[in-house]
C-alpha positions as CSV (number, residue, x, y, z in Angstrom):
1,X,0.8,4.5,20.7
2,X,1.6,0.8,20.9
3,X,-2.0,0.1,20.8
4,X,-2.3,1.3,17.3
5,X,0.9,0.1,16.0
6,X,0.5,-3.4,16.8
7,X,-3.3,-3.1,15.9
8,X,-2.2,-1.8,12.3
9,X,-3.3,-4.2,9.8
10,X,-3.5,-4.4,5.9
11,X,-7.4,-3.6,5.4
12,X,-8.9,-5.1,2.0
13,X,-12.4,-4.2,2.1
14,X,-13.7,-0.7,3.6
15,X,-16.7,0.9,4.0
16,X,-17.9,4.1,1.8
17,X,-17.9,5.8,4.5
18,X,-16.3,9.6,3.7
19,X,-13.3,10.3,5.6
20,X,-13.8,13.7,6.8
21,X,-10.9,16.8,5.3
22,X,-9.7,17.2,8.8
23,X,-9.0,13.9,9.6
24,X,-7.0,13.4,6.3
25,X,-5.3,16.5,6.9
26,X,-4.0,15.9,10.9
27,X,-2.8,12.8,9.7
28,X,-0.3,13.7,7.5
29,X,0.3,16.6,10.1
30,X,1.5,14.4,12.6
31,X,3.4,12.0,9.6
32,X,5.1,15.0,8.4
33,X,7.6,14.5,11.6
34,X,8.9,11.1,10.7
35,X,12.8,11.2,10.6
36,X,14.1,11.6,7.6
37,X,18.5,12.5,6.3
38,X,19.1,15.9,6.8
39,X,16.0,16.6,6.8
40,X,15.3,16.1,3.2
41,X,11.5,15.2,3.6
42,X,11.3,13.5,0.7
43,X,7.4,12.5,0.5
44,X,5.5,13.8,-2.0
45,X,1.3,13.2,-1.7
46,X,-1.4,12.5,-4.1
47,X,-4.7,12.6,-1.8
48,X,-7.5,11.1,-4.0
49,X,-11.4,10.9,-3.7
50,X,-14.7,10.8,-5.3
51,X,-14.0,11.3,-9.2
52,X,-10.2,11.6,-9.9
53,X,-10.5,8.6,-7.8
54,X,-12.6,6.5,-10.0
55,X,-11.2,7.8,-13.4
56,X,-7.3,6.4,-11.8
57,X,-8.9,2.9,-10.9
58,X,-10.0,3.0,-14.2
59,X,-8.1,3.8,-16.2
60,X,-5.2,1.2,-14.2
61,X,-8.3,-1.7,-14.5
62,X,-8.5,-1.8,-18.1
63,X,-5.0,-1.9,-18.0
64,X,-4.6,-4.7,-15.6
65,X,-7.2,-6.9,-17.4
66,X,-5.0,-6.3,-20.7
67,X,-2.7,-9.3,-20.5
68,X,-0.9,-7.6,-23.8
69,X,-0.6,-4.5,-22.1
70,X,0.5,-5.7,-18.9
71,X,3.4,-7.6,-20.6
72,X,5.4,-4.9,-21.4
73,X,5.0,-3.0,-18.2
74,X,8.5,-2.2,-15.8
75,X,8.3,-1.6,-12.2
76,X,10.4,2.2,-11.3
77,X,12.3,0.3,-8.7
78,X,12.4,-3.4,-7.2
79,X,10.7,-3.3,-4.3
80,X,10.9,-7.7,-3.8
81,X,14.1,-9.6,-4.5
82,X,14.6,-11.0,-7.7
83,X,15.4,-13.8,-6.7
84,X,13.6,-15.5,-3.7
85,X,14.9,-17.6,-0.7
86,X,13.9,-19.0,2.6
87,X,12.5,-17.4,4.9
88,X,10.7,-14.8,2.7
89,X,9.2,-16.6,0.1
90,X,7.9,-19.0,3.0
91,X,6.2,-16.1,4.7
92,X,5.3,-14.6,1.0
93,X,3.2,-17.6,0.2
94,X,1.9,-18.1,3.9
95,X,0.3,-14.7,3.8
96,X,-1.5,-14.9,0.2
97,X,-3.0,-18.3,0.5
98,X,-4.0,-17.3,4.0
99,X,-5.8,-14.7,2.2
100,X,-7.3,-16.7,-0.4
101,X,-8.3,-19.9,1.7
102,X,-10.4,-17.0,3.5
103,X,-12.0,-15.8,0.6
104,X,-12.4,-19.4,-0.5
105,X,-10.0,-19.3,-3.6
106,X,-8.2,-22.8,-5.0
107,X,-4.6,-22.5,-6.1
108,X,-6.1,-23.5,-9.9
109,X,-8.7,-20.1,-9.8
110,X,-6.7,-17.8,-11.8
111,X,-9.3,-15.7,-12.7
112,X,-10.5,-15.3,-8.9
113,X,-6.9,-14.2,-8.3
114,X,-6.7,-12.0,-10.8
115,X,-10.0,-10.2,-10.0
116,X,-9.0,-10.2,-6.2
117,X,-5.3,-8.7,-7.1
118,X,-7.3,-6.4,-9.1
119,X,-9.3,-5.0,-6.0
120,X,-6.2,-3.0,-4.9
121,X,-6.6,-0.7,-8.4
122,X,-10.2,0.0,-6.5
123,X,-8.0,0.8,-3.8
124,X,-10.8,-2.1,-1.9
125,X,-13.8,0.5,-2.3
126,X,-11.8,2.7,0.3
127,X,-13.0,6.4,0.2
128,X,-9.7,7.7,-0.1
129,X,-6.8,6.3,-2.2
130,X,-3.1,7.7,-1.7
131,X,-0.3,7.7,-4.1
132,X,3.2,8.3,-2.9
133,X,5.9,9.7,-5.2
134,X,9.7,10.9,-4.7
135,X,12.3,13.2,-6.6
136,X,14.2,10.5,-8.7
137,X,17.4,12.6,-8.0
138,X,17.0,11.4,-4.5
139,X,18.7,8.1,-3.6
140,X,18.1,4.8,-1.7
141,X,18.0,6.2,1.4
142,X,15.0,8.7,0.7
143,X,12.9,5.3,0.5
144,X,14.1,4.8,4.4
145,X,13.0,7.6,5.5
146,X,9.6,6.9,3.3
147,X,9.3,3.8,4.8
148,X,8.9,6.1,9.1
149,X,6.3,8.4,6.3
150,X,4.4,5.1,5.9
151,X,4.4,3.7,8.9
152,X,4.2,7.4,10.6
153,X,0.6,8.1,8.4
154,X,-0.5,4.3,9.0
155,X,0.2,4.9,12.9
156,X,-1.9,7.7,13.2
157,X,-4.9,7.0,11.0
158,X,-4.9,4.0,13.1
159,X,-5.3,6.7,16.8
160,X,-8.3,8.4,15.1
161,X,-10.2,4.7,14.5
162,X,-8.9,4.6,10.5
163,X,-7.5,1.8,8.7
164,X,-5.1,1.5,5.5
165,X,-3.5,-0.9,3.0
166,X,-0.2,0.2,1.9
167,X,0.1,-0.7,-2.0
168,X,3.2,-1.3,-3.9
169,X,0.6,-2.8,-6.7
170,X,0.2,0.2,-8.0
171,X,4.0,0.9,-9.1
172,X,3.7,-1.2,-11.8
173,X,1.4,1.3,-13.5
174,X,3.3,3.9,-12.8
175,X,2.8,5.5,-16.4
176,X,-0.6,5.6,-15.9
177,X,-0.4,7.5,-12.8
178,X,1.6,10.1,-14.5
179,X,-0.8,10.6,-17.1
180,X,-3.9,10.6,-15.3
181,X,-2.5,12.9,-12.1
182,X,-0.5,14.9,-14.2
183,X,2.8,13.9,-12.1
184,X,5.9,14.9,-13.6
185,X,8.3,11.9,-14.2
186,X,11.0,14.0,-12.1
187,X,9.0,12.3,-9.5
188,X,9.2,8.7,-8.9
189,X,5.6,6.0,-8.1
190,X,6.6,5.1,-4.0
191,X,3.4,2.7,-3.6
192,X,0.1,3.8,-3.0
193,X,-2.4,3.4,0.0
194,X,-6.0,2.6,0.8
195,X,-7.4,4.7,4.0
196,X,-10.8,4.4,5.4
197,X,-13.1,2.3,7.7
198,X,-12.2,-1.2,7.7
199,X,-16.0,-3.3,7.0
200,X,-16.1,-5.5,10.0
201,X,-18.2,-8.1,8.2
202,X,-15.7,-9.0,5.0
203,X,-13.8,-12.0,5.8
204,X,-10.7,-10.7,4.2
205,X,-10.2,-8.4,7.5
206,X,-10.0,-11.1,9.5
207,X,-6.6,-12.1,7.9
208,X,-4.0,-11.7,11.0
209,X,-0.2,-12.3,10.0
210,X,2.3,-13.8,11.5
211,X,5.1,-12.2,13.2
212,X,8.2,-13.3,14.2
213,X,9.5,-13.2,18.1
214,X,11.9,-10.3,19.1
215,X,14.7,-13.2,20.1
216,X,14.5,-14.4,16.0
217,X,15.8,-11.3,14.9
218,X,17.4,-9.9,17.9
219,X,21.1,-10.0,18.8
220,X,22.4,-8.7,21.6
221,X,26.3,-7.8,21.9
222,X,27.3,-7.8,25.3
């Protein structure tokens, strides 16, 4: 178990290889277990593939190349803070031009940015894409126990050799993923989620965060 927890990375470029029913489906076997208030088990799923797949991407494409129409688009819920401070914003900009000095993007390539940000609507060629949603009458809370749903699916497509990108790119297009899924808006856009077979030969997997030592964060009260 720690071996695919700490192995567990954000994967931006998979391979088409199919992800067989069974796998998909023992996955979110084992994820339905995560801890959650009450036992509310709040997690709603959106598995998609092959066609409905490609019609979401897009659809939320043309939208994201749309300057116009992306101006007037409202995230369901802030997910960042609105207003940034040390350390996060440090370890914010650390991670993306980690990314993009990889991939060989200056800070003045907007429109290399913009086509790479635009790779998560393609869900990074992954064969399966996942959408996340939540009863809106459910409160703050539900997104904690969402967060051991994440991290319990991430876990354990990482034990049967899988790899994922959790999204909360997609949120912002949340009205398209009503219309095109048919979602009722009595449920709430969580993020979505890239799962497949990580390409070993794309640079962009070879992106390693940082993470912080247990005695930052830690304090002990004795």
């Amino acid at each position: 178990m720690d071996w695919a927890i700490v192995s567990r990375r954000s994967i931006r470029s998979f391979l088409p290889t199919p992800v067989e029913r069974d796998k998909l489906l023992g996955i979110l076997d084992v994820a339905r277990y995560a801890a959650s208030g009450m036992n509310t088990q709040p997690w709603r799923v959106h598995v998609l593939m092959g066609a409905p797949k490609q019609k979401l991407s897009d659809a939320i494409t043309a939208l994201h190349d749309d300057g116009q129409a992306c101006a007037g688009l409202t995230e369901p819920y802030h997910y960042y803070p609105l207003d940034w401070v040390s350390p996060y914003v440090d370890r914010r900009r650390k991670v993306g031009w980690d990314l993009y000095g990889l991939l060989g993007i200056g800070k003045n390539d907007k429109a290399r940015m913009h086509a790479q940000h635009g790779r998560n609507y393609r869900f990074f060629d992954a064969p399966v894409g996942l959408i996340f949603t939540v009863d809106r009458v459910m409160q703050a809370g539900s997104l904690m126990d969402y967060g051991m749903f994440l991290q319990s699916v991430m876990v354990a497509a990482r034990a049967r050799g899988l790899d994922t990108c959790p999204q909360v790119a997609f949120t912002r297009f949340h009205a398209a993923i009503h219309s095109e899924l048919g979602i009722p808006y009595s449920e709430m856009v969580v993020c979505g989620m890239s799962l497949g077979y990580a390409d070993p030969a794309s640079v962009e997997n070879s992106l390693v965060t940082e993470r912080e030592s247990v005695e930052s964060f830690t304090t002990f009260h004795e």
